[in-house]
N, C-alpha and C positions, 0 to 999 in steps of 0.2 A: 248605166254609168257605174265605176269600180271605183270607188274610192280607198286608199288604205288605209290600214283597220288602226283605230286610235289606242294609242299606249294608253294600256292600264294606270291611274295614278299610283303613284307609291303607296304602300296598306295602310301607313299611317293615313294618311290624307282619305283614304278610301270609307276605313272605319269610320272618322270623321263625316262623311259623307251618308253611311249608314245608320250612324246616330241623329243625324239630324232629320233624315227621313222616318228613324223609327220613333223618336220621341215626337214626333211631329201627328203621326199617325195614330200614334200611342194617344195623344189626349184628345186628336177627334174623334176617335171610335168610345175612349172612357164618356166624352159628351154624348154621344150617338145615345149607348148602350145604358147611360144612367137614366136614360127620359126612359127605353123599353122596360128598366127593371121597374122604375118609379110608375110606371104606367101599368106596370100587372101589378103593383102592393096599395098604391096608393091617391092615385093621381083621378080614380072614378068614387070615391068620396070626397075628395078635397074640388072637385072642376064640375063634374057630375052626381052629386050627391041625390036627388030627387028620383033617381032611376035606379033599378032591380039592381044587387050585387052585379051579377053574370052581365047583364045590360048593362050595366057602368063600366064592367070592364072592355066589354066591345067597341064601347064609345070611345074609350081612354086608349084599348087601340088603334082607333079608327084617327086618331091624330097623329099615333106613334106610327100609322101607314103616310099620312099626309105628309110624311118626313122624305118618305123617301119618291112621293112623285115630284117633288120638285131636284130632287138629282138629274134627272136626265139636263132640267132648263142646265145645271152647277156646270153637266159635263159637255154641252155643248158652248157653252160662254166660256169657262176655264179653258178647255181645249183648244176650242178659235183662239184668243189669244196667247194660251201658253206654245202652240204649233208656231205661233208671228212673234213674240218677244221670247219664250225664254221658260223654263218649269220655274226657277229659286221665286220669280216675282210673286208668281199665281197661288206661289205654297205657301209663301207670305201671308197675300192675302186671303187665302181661305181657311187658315189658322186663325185671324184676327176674327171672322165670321163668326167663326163654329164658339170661339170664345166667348165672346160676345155675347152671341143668343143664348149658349149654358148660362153667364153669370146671371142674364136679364132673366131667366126663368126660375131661380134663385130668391128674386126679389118678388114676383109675381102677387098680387092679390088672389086670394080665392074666391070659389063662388061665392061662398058665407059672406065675404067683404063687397062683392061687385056683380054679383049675380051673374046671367049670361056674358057679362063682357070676360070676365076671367077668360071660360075654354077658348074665346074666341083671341085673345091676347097668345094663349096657349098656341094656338094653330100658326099663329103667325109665325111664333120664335120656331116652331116645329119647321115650317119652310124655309125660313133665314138657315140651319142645320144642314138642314136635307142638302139645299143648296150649294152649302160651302164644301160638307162632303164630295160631291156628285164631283167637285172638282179638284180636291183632295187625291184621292188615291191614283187617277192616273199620274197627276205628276211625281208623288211621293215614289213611285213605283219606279217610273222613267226615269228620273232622277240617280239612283243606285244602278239600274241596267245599263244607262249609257254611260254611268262611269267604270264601270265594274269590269273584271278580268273576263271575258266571254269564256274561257275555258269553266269559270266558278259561275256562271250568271245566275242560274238556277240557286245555288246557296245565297249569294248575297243580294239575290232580289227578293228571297223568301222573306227577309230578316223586316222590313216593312210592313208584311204580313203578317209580321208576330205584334205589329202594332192591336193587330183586333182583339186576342186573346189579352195580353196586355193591359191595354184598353176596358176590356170587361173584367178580367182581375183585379183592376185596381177599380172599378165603379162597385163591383159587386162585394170588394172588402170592404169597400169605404161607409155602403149599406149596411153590410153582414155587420160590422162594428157597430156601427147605430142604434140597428137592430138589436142588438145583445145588450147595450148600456142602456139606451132610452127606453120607456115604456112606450106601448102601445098609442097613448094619446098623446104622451111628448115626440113622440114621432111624428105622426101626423100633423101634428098642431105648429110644430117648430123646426123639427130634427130633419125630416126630409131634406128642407133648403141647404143644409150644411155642404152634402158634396159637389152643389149648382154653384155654391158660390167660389168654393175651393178651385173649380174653374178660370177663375180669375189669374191665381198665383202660378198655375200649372201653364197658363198660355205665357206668361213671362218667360219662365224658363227655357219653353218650344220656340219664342223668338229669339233670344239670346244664340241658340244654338245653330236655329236654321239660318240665319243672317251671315253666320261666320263661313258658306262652303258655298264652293262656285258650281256657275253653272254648267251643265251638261258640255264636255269637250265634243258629241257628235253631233249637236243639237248647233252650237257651234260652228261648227264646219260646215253643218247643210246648212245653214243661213246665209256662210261667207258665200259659198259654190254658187247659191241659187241666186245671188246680188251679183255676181261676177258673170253668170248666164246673161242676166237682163240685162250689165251694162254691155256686155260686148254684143250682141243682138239687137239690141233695143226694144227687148220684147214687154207685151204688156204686162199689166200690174197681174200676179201670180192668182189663180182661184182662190177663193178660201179654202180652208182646210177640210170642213164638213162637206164643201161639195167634190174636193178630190177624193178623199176616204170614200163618198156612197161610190164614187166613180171606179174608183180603182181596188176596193177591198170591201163589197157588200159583203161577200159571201166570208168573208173572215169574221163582218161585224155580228153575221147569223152565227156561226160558231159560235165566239164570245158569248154569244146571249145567251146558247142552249144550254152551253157550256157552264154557265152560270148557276142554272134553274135549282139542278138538286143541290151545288154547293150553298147559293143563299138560303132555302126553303129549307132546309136540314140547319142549316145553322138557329136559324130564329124559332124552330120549332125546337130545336133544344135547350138553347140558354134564355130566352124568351117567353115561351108558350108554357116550357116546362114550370115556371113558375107559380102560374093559374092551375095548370093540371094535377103539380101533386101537390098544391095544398087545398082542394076542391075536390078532386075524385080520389084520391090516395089516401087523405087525411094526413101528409104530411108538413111540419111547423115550419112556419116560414126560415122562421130562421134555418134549417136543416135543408131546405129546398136551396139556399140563398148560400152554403157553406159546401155544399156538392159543388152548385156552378163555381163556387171557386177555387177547388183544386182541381176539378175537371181542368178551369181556365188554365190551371199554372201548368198541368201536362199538354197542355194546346201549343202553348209558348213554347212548351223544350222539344216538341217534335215537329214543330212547322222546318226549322232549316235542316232537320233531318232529312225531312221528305225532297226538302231543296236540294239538297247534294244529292240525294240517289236520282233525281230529275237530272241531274250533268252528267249522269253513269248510264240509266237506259234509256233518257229522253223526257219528256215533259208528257205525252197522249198515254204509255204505261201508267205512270203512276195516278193520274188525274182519273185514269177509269178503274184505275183497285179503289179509290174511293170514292168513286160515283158506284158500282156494283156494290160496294161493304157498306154504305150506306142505307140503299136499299134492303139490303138482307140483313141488317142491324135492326129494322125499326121494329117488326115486332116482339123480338126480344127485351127490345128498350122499354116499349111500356108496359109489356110483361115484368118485367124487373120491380119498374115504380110500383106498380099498385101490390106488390108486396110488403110496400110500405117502410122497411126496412132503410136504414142511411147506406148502409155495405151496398146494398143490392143499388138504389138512387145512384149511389157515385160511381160503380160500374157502368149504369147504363149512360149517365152523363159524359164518362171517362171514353169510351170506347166510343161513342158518336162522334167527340173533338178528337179524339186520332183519327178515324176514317174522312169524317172531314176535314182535316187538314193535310192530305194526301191529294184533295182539290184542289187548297186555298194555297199550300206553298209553293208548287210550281205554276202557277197562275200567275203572277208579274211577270214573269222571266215568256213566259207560253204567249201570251197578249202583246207584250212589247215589241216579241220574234216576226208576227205577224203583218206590221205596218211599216211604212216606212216613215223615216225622221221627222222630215216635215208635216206630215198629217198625222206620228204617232199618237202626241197626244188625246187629240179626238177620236180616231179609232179605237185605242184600247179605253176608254173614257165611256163613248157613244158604246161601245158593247158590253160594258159592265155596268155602266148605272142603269140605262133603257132596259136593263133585263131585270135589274131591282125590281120594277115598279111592276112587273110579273107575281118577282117570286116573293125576296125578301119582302116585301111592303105590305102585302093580304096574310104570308105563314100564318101570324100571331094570329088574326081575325078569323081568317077559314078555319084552323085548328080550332079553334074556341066557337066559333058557329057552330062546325061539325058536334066539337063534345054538348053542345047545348041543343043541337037539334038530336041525335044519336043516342047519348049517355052512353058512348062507348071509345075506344081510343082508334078502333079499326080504320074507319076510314078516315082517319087523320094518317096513320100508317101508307094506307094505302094511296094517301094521297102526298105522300113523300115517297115513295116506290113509283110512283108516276113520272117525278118527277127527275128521278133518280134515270128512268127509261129514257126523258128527253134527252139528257147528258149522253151517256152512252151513244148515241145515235151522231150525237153533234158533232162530240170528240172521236167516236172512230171515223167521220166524214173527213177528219182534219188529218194535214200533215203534219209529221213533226217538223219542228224547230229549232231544237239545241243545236245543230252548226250551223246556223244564221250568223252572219256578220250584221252586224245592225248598222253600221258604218254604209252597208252595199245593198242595203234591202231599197229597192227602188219599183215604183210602178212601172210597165214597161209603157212608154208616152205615147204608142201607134193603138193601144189595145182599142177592140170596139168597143161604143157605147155599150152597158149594160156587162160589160164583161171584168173579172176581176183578178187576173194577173200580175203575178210578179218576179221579179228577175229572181234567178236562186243566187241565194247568196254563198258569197264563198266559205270553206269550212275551215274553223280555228280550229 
């Protein structure tokens, strides 16, 4: 089926549309990203105090992993319904989630107060997060793609994904401040809670803005189409969405996943891991490990929609594999850098990992969306980004930190993002491009066999 391809809203309206998706993004990833920062400074003296430094810190990630196995339940529940009602509703609600569990972790008792129940309270709000995430980013994504001019899609679907950097920019100042005014035990004792609860004020904001912009115009249209099939037919009630996706686009949701491995495993091993690592093996001060990740962050932000616009000039599989390759062959140098110990040398090696990876991350909404079709988009691109979390992003921090605890060395942490950096490559050159996709026309083809995953080509904008 050929449907014609939906007029771009007017820029005004558009921006509007990119703002409420990236503010939206912007303070689920700052919740996300302040539990992993809290979680390597502080969170295994205050939840697990009775266990080994290093051992506290594994534990403390080992909840900051429990975050992200509950994405995949976020992106299957999110995505069934958001594929059946609509992306604005679902972004709603997994804004109020993600809010929610920040502010309640905010208020938390500690061990010291409640002994075992604390981490165990801990875990909880950890999966309420994970959760609401897992069903976060496909819509926030799909959201700006199906509105957005397909000639720019790649730019203005980047601009969502500058929610992450964002996001950790603003967790990791609002630390780094902390850190620099409070002492050591006023932090812990008190000062941590400050940016859990500021969560609160920040989700106001993200509703105010995201309530004001409508829903998807092609999301839209395939709803009216697919209602107007079944009454003039009288055909039965539609599959769900989860089981047309495995039907008609497994082998897009395997991309997705592979495609995923070294962009999240590089990510958490740099802004994450690196936390433990140079103030542990490097002997650098927290504070200085805590004010790297944050201008790294702020160049993450200015070249995500760079890489987005040169994705609408040579395609989305170019660029996504210069930084799955430069990742790879970044990493020994990176922690060559660190253990130099030096701030110049740290913020190089920080700096240079968020541009190579964000050569992944900015053409990746636009790359994921291109691949499904409307009614099933948002569980496909959802179902192949979060299920590949719970791979990559979710053990980084942990396996990095096993590794340097069983090792005392940085190698095979290197090498074990060099691995993973190989799965990508493989994934993404298996993949076609995408950028002349009509996302209006992207249709399953309805005779295809069992087991097979085909799709109409779409026509080229």
């Amino acid at each position: 089926m050929a449907s014609g391809t939906t007029a771009p809203p007017p820029p005004a309206n558009l921006k509007r549309i990119v703002a409420a998706s990236l503010i939206g993004t912007t303070i689920e990833w700052y919740d996300f990203f302040l539990y992993g920062s809290a979680a390597a400074l502080v969170f295994n003296k205050l939840f697990f105090p009775d266990s080994d430094p290093l051992v506290g810190t594994l534990l403390s990630f080992l909840t900051y992993a429990v975050g992200f196995a509950a994405r995949p339940l976020g992106a299957l529940v999110f995505g069934h319904y958001g594929d059946r009602l609509g992306r604005k509703k679902l972004l709603v609600l997994s804004l109020l989630l993600m809010g929610g569990a920040t502010f309640a972790i905010g208020l938390l008792p500690t061990h010291a107060t409640v002994g075992s129940a604390a981490p165990v309270l801990l875990t909880v709000l950890r999966l309420v997060q994970g959760f609401a995430l897992g069903g976060e980013w496909g819509g926030a994504v799909l959201l700006v793609s199906e509105h957005g001019d397909a000639r720019r899609r790649g730019f203005w679907a980047s601009w969502p994904q500058t929610g992450a950097p964002a996001g950790q920019l603003l967790a990791t100042g609002v630390l780094s401040l902390l850190t620099a005014v409070l002492s050591d035990a006023a932090f812990v004792s008190w000062g941590w809670r400050i940016p859990f609860l500021l969560s609160g004020v920040l989700v106001i904001v993200g509703l105010w803005i995201r309530l004001s912009v409508d829903e998807s115009p092609v999301f839209q249209q395939a709803l009216a189409e697919a209602e107007a099939r079944r009454a003039a037919h009288k055909a039965d009630a539609e599959r769900p969405p989860l089981v047309s996706v495995l039907r008609h686009h497994w082998r897009d949701i395997l991309v997705a996943m592979g495609a995923r491995m070294a962009e999240n495993i590089s990510y958490y091993v740099i802004t994450a891991f690196i936390l433990v690592y140079a103030t542990t093996s490097a002997g650098v001060s927290k504070q200085t490990a805590l004010n790297a990740v944050l201008i790294a962050s702020a160049v993450h932000f200015a070249v995500i929609p760079a890489w987005g616009a040169l994705s609408d000039r040579i395609g989305r599989r170019p660029v996504y594999l210069l930084g799955a390759v430069g990742v790879g062959l970044w990493m020994f140098p990176f922690f060559s850098l660190i253990d130099t110990g030096g701030f110049g040398n740290l913020l190089l090696a920080v700096t240079v990992g968020l541009v190579l990876h964000g050569a992944m991350y900015a053409p990746q909404a636009a790359f994921f969306s291109e691949m499904f079709a409307t009614r099933m988009r948002y569980s496909g691109a959802s179902i192949g980004a979060q299920f590949a979390s719970v791979a990559a992003g979710a053990p980084a921090p942990l396996i990095a930190t096993a590794l340097l605890s069983d090792y005392g060395s940085s190698t095979p942490i290197a090498l074990y993002v060099i691995a993973a950096a190989l799965v990508t490559v493989i994934a993404v050159g298996a993949a076609k491009e995408t950028r002349h996709r009509d996302l209006a026309d992207i249709e399953p083809i309805a005779d295809a066999e069992p087991g097979t995953s085909r799709t109409a080509d779409a026509r080229t904008v």
